[in-house]
C-alpha positions, 0 to 999 in steps of 0.5 A: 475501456481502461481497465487494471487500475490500482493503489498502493499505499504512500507508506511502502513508497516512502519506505523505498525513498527511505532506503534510496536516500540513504544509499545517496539517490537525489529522491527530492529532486526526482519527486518533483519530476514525476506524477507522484505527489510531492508531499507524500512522505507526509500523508503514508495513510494515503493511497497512490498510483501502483504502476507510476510508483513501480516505475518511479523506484526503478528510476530513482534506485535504477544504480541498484539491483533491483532484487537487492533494493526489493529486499532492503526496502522490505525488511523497512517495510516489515518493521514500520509502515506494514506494523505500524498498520496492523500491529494491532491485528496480527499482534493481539493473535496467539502465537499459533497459525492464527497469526499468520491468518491473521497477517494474510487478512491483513495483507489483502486489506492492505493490498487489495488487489492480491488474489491469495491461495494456499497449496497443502502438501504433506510436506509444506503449505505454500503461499500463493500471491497472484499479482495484478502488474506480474508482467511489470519487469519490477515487480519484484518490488512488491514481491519482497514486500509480500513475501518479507512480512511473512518472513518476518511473521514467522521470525517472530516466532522461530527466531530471526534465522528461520528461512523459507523452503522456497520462495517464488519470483514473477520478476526476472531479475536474477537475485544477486549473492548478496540475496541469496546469502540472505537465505541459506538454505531457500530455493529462490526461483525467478520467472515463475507464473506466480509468487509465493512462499513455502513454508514447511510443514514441520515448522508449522507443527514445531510452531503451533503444534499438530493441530495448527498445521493442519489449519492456515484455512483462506476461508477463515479470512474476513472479506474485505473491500475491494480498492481494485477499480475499473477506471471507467465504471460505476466506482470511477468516482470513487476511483478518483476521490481516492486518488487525488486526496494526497495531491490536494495540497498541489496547487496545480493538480489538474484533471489533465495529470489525473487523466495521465496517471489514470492513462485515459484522456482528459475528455474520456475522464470528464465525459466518464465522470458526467455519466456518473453524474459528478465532475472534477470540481465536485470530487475535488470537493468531496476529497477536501471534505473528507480529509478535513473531517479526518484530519480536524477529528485528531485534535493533535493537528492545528487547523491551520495545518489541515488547512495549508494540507489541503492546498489552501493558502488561507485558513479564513477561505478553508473555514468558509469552505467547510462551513459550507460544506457542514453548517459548523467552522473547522473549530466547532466541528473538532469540537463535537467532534471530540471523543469522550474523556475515558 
């Protein structure tokens, strides 16, 4: 049984390919040959394979360090595709330790399959990550991601030369000067059991005052749906549908190279999908149906594009589709669809 699946969304992956290109990595070339999809600089909303994007940056940014390239990426990550997002949630809280609350309930939506703690002291809170791959010899690509969004947090509050007491790295990988200048002043420690960052007391009560720092409760957090799947169990199907919508406009995606990202057979896949009475064919179906229904619901996106996204090379044959699909074409669909004038 395969198990330890998980997604990461296509826009933290683009926001490395952002930072590698402009350091001079042929990003386009590499794309093409590997199982990641082609187009996902076009469909950030969309969710890929965590462990072949893990590797993928390393091989694509293998001439930088890696501790460096984490934290480039990061601070690009914290000021788009993470805010972008969730500006919404973590902006529309009081300054206080709401916010940050606020930015940890987001970030495990985001990433959901963080396991996050947090450790009081008299004399500091530290956050606890406890990551999936933390064994995966780059994982201090997501690190930094997790760890700059909180830096970034309290920055907005403390001002950009606020540092952290301490920050932990699952990863080996021993941060280079240029890191560690970075944060004058922080305990950077690798090879730890666990990542996290430490935040001292008494900028949370010069921040939010006695009664703020006396908060930053997990329990306070809203649940959130789990994303993190075993492959060959009841939401495999789900699993699936999930995984293959940024492929759809890929002529060639095959349930062969879901099986290879997946990391089980083709004949495991197509047997573990009849138990759960559905097939490759169907899901492919259903993730078309759904994207399209996404898609037709922005009016700001011409059907023809919606169509030439999901892999059609004809409007005419996605219009019968969907109209098969729903009883009512691409247009009349978008139009009761439409919301109400304000």
């Amino acid at each position: 049984m395969v198990k330890n699946i998980s997604l990461v969304r296509a826009a933290y992956v683009i926001d490395y390919i952002s930072v590698m290109r402009d350091g001079g990595a042929q990003v386009e070339g590499l794309l093409a040959e590997s199982l990641l999809p082609t187009n996902i600089e076009f469909v950030p909303q969309l969710f890929v394979s965590f462990p072949i994007a893990l590797n993928w940056v390393a091989k694509a940014g293998h001439e930088q360090n890696p501790m460096e390239l984490g934290l480039r990426a990061s601070e690009h990550v914290a000021t788009s595709s993470f805010y972008s997002l969730y500006q919404e949630i973590v902006g529309s809280t009081p300054s206080g330790i709401k916010r940050l609350e606020a930015l940890l309930m987001a970030m495990r939506q985001e990433d959901r399959t963080l396991k996050l703690s947090v450790v009081k002291s008299h004399k500091s809170f530290e956050i606890k990550f406890n990551l999936l791959h933390r064994e995966h010899r780059y994982i201090c690509f997501q690190e930094w991601v997790l760890l700059q969004t909180i830096i970034s947090v309290m920055r907005s509050i403390k001002g950009q030369s606020w540092c952290p007491d301490a920050m932990c790295f699952a990863s080996h990988i021993r941060p280079p000067k240029a890191v560690v200048e970075k944060f004058p002043g922080t305990r950077i420690l690798i090879r730890c059991s666990h990542t996290s960052i430490t935040i001292l007391r008494k900028d949370l009560v010069d921040t939010f005052g006695k009664v703020g720092a006396s908060g930053l409760e997990l329990n306070a957090f809203l649940p959130s749906k789990v994303v993190y799947r075993e492959a060959l169990g009841g939401d495999l199907v789900d699993f699936v549908r999930t995984l293959v919508k940024p492929y759809l406009g890929e002529a060639l995606f095959r349930v062969e190279t879901v099986a290879e990202i997946i990391g089980i057979s083709k004949r495991t896949l197509q047997r573990s999908l009849h138990a759960n009475d559905s097939s490759y064919s169907q899901i492919l179906r259903e993730a078309r149906f759904e994207l399209a229904s996404d898609y037709l619901s922005k009016g700001s996106i011409k059907i023809t594009d919606v169509a030439m996204t999901l892999g059609y090379q004809r409007v005419q044959n996605f219009s019968r589709d969907f109209r098969k699909q729903t009883g009512m074409t691409p247009s009349q669909y978008r139009k009761k669809n439409e919301p109400a004038p304000g």
